[in-house]
C-alpha positions as CSV (number, residue, x, y, z in Angstrom):
1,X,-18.5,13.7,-198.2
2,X,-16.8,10.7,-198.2
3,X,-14.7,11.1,-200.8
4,X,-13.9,14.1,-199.4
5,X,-12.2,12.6,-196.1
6,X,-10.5,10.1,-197.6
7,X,-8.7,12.7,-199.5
8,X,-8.2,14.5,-196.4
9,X,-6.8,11.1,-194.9
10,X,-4.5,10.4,-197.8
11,X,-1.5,12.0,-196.8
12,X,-1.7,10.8,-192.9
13,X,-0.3,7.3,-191.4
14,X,-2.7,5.9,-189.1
15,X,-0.4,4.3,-186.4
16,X,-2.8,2.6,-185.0
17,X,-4.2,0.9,-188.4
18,X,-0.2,-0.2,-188.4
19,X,-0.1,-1.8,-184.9
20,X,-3.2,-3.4,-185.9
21,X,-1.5,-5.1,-188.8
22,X,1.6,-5.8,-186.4
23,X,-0.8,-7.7,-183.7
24,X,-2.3,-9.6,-186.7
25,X,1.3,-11.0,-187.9
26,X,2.5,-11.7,-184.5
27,X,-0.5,-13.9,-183.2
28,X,-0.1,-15.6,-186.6
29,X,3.2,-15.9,-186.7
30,X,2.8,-17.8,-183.2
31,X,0.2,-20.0,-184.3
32,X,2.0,-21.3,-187.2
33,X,5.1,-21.5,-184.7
34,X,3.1,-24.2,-182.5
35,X,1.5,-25.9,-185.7
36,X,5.1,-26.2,-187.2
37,X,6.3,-27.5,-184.0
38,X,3.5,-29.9,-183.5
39,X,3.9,-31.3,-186.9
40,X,7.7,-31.3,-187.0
41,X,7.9,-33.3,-183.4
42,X,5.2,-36.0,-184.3
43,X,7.0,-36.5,-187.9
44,X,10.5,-37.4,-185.6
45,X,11.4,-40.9,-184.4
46,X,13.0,-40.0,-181.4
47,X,14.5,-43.6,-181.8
48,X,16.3,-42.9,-184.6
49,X,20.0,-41.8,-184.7
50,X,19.9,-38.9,-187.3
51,X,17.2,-37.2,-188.4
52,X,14.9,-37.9,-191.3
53,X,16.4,-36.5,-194.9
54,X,15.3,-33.3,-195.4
55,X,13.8,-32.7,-192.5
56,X,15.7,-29.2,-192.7
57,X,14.7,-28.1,-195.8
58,X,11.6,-28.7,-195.1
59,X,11.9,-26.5,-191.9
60,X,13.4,-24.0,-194.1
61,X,9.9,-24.1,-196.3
62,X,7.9,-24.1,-193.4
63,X,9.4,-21.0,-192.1
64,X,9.5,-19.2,-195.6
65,X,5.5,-20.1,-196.3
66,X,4.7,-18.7,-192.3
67,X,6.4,-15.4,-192.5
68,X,4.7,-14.7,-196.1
69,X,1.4,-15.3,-194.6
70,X,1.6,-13.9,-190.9
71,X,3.3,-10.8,-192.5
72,X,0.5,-10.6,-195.3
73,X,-2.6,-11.2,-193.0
74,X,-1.0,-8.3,-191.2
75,X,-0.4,-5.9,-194.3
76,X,-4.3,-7.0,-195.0
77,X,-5.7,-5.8,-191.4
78,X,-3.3,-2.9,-191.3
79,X,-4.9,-1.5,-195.0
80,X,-7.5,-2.8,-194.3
81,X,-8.4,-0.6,-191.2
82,X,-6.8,2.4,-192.8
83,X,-8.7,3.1,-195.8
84,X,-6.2,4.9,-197.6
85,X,-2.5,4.5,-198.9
86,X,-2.9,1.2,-198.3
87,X,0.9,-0.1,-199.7
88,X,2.5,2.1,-197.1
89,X,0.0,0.6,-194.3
90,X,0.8,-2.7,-195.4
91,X,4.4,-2.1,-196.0
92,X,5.1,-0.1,-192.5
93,X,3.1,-2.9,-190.4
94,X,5.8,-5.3,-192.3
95,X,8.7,-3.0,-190.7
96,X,7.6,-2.8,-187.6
97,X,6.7,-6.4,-187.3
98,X,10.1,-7.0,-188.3
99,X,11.6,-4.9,-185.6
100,X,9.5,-5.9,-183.1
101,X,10.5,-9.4,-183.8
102,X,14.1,-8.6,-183.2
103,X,14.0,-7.0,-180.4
104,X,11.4,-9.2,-179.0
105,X,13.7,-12.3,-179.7
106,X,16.7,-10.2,-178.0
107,X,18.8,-9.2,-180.6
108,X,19.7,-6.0,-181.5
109,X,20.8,-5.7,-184.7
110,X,24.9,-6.1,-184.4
111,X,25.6,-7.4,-188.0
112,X,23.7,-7.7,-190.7
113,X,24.6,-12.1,-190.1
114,X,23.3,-11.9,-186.9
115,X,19.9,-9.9,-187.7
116,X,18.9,-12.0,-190.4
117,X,19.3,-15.6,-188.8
118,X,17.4,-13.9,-185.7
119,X,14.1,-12.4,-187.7
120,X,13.2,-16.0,-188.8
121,X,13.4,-17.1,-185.4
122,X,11.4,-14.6,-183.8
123,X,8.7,-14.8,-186.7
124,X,9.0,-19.0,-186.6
125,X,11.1,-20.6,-184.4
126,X,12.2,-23.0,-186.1
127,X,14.9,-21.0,-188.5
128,X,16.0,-20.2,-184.5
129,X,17.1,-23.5,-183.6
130,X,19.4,-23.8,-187.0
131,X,21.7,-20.6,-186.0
132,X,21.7,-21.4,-182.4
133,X,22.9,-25.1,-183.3
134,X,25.5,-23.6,-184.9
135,X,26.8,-21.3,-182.7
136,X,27.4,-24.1,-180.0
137,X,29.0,-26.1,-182.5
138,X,31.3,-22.8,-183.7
139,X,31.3,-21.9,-179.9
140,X,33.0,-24.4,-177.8
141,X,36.2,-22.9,-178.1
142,X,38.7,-23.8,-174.9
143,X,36.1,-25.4,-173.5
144,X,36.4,-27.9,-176.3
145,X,40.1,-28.2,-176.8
146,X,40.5,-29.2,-173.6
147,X,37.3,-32.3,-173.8
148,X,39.5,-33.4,-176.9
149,X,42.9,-33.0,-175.2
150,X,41.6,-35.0,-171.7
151,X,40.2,-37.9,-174.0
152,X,43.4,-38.0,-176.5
153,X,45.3,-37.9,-173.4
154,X,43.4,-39.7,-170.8
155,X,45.4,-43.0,-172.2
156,X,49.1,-41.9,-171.8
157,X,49.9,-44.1,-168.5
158,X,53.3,-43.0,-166.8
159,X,54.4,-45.7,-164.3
160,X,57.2,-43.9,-162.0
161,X,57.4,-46.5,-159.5
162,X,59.0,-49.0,-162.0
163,X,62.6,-46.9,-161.6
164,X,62.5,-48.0,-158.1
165,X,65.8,-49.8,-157.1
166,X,66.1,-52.3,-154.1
167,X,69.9,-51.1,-152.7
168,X,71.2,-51.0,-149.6
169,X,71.6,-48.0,-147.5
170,X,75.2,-48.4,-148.0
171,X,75.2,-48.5,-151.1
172,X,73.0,-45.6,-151.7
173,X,75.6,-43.9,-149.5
174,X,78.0,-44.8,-151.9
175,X,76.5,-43.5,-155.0
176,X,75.6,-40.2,-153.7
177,X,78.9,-39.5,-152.8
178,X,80.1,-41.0,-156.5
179,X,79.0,-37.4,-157.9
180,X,77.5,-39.5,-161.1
181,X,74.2,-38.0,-161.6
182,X,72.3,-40.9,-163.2
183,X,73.7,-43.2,-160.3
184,X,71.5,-41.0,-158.0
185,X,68.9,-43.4,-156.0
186,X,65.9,-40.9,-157.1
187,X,67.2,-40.1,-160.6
188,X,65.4,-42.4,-162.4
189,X,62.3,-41.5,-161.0
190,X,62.8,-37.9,-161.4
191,X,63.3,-38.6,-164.7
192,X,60.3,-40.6,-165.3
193,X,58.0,-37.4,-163.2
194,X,59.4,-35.0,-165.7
195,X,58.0,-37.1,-168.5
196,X,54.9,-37.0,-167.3
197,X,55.2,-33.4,-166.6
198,X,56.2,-32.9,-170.1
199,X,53.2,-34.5,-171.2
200,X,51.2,-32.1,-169.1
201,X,52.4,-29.6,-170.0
202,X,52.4,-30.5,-173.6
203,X,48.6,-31.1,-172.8
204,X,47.9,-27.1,-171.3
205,X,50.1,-26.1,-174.8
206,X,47.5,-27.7,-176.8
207,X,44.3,-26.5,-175.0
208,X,45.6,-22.7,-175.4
209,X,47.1,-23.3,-178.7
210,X,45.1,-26.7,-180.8
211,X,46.3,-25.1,-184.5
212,X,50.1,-25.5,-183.5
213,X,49.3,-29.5,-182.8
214,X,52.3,-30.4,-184.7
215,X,54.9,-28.5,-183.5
216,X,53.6,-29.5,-179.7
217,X,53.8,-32.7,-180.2
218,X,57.4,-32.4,-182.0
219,X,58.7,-31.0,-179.1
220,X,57.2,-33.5,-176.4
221,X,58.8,-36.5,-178.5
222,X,61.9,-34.7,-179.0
223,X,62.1,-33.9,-174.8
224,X,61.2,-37.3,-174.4
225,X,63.7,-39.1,-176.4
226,X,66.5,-36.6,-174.7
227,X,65.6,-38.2,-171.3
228,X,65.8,-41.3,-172.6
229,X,69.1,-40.9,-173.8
230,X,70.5,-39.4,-170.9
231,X,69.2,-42.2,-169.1
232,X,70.9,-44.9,-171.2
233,X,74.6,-43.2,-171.0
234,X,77.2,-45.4,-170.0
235,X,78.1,-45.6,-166.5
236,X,82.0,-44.4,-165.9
237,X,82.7,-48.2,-163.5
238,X,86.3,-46.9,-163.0
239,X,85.0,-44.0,-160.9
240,X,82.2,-45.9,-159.2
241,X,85.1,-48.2,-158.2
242,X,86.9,-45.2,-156.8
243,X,83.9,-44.1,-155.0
244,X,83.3,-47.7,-153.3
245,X,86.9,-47.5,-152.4
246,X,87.0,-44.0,-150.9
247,X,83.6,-44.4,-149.0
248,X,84.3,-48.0,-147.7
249,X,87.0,-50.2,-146.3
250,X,86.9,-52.3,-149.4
251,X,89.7,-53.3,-151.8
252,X,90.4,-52.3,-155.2
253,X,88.8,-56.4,-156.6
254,X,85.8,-55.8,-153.9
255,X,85.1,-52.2,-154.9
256,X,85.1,-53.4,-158.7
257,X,83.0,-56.1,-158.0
258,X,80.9,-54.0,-156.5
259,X,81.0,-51.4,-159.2
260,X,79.8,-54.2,-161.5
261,X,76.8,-54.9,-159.5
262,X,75.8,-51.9,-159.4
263,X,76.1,-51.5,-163.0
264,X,74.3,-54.7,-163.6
265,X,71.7,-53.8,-161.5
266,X,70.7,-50.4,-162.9
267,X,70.6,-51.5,-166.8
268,X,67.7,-54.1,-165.9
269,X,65.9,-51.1,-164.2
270,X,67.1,-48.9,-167.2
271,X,65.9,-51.2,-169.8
272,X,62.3,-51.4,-167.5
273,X,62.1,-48.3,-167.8
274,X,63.2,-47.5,-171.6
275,X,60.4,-49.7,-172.4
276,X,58.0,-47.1,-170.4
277,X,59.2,-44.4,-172.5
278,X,59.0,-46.7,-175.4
279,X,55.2,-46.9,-174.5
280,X,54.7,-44.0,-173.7
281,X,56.0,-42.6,-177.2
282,X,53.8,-45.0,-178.7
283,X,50.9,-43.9,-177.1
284,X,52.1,-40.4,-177.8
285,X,51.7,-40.9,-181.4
286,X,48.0,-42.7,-180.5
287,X,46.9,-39.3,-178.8
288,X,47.8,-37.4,-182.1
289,X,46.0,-39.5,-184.2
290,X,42.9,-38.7,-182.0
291,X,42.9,-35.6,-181.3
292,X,44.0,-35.0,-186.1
293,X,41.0,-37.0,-186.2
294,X,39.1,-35.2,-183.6
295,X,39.9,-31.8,-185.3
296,X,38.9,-33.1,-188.7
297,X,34.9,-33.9,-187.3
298,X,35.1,-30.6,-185.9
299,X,36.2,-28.7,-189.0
300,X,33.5,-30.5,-190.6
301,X,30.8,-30.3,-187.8
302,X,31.8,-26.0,-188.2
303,X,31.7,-26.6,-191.6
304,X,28.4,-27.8,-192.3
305,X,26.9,-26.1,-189.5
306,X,28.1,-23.0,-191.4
307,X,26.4,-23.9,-194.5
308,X,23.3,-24.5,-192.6
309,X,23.2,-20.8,-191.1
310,X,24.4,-19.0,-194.4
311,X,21.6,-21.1,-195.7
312,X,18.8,-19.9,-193.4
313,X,20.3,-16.5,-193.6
314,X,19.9,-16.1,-197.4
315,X,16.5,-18.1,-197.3
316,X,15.5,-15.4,-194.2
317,X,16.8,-12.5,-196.7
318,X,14.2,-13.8,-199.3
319,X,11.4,-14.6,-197.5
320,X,11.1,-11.2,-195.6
321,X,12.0,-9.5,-199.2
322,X,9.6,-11.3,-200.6
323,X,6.8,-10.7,-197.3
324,X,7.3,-6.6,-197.8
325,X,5.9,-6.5,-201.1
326,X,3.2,-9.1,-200.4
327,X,2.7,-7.1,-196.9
328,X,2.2,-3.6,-199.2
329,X,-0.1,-5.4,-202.4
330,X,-2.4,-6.9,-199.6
331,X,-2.5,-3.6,-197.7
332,X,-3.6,-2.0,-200.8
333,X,-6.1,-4.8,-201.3
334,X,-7.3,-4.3,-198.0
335,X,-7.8,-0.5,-198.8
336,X,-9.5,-1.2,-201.4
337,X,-11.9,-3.5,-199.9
338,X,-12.5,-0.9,-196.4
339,X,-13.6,2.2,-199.7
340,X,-15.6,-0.2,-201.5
341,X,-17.9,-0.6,-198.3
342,X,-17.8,2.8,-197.8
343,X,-19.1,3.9,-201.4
């Protein structure tokens, strides 16, 4: 008689035998979870600035050796409680375990990259933390362009009061009638805002764009030193004379004279304010260095942190590979056992 309905039951999947099996890998899986985690905070030194060597391969291990036997104990129950065809018990409680476990840990299955770095996580929690390190790290995008752009930057100091000039109203009279553009009383400051609107805007380039670096920065020296030179042109004295002359009562020696001082005047403020540039040039080329630097640790940072999810992926791969034919030979050993007792 027995014999009998177990042939009867050979060619049927008990569903319930299988969500048996699933309930068994979950609450395992969890308690393994909080074992790992327990061991894996008390073996840290929170103290220390990096973490121990090897810590994650170890992890890794850990997470390979809990889904083998949460997913095994649960191909065991789920034969176990079916009696017959015990490999496809075992092996169908491993699917839906795995199933469950991605869409329990929210991801639905995008890319294969995606699912396997997820399963692990869901199963043990630690293979989680790798691929979700990573992503901030791969993640930061503008965001992070712009951190290393204000730092490189936040040095560059642009002093525009420094073109100031001390004249008299008179005089100032005098040169904006002259129709010489750098003799203008605000032209040296001008110049120096547009500097340090160059650099800003040289800054928002760099943010949106951070691969073209090199060509930004080419262009913001290259403005720069233009300003400077316009700055440094020779002033035409024989038509600031002229002006003096036209605009004042003054004679041809006094408007001269007067020419001269003018002239004298704006090259120390000129040569004040060259060195600005000069500075600020300098600590132009002080900004690139950090943010090349900068953009090196972060290639490097993406770099490893790539390594270190490929890594979990392929060990994830294995492990679950490795977990459905464990799942299906103890779901045949737990068939096995459930006839014996029934014989």
């Amino acid at each position: 008689m027995v014999k009998t309905t177990l042939a009867a039951q050979d060619m049927r999947v008990s569903w319930g035998s299988i969500f048996g099996g699933v309930v068994t890998a979950l609450a395992v899986s969890f308690l393994l979870s909080l074992l790992g985690s327990g061991l894996g905070l008390s073996a840290v030194d929170i103290s220390a600035a990096e973490a121990p060597d090897g810590m994650g391969t170890g992890i890794l291990i850990y997470t390979g050796l809990s889904v083998l036997i949460s997913l095994a104990l649960g191909g065991y129950i789920a034969g176990r409680l079916s009696v017959a065809e015990g490999r496809v018990h075992g092996f169908l409680a491993w699917a839906v375990s795995v199933l469950l476990a991605v869409i329990l840990s929210g991801v639905l299955v995008n890319s294969a990259f995606n699912a396997a770095s997820s399963i692990a996580g869901s199963v043990v929690s630690a293979t989680g933390s790798v691929a979700s390190g990573a992503g901030s790290l791969l993640g930061k995008g503008a965001s992070g362009a712009a951190d290393l752009v204000k730092n490189a930057f936040g040095d560059i100091n642009i002093d525009t009061h420094s073109a100031a000039q001390n004249t008299d109203q008179k005089v100032q009279d005098v040169l904006r009638k002259s129709g010489i553009a750098q003799l203008q009383p605000e032209y040296l400051s001008q110049q120096l805002e547009a500097v340090k609107n160059d650099v800003a805007q040289a800054g928002k380039k760099l943010v949106q764009a951070p691969d073209s670096l090199d060509a930004i920065f080419k262009e913001l020296v290259e403005k720069i030193k233009a300003r400077g030179q316009d700055i440094s042109k020779e002033i035409d004295k024989d038509k600031l004379a002229q002006a003096f002359k036209n605009n004042t009562d003054m004679t041809d020696e006094e408007a001269a004279q007067a020419a001269d001082n003018v002239i004298r005047a704006r090259n120390e403020t000129v040569k004040t304010v060259q060195e600005g540039i000069n500075n600020v040039n300098k600590q132009i080329e002080e900004a690139k260095v950090k943010l090349e630097q900068a953009k090196q640790q972060a290639l490097e940072q993406a770099e490893k942190a790539k390594k270190a999810v490929a890594k979990a992926s392929i060990w994830s791969f294995v492990s679950l590979l490795i977990a459905a034919i464990l799942s299906a030979f103890t779901g045949h050993l737990g068939a096995a056992r459930a006839r014996n007792r029934l014989y």
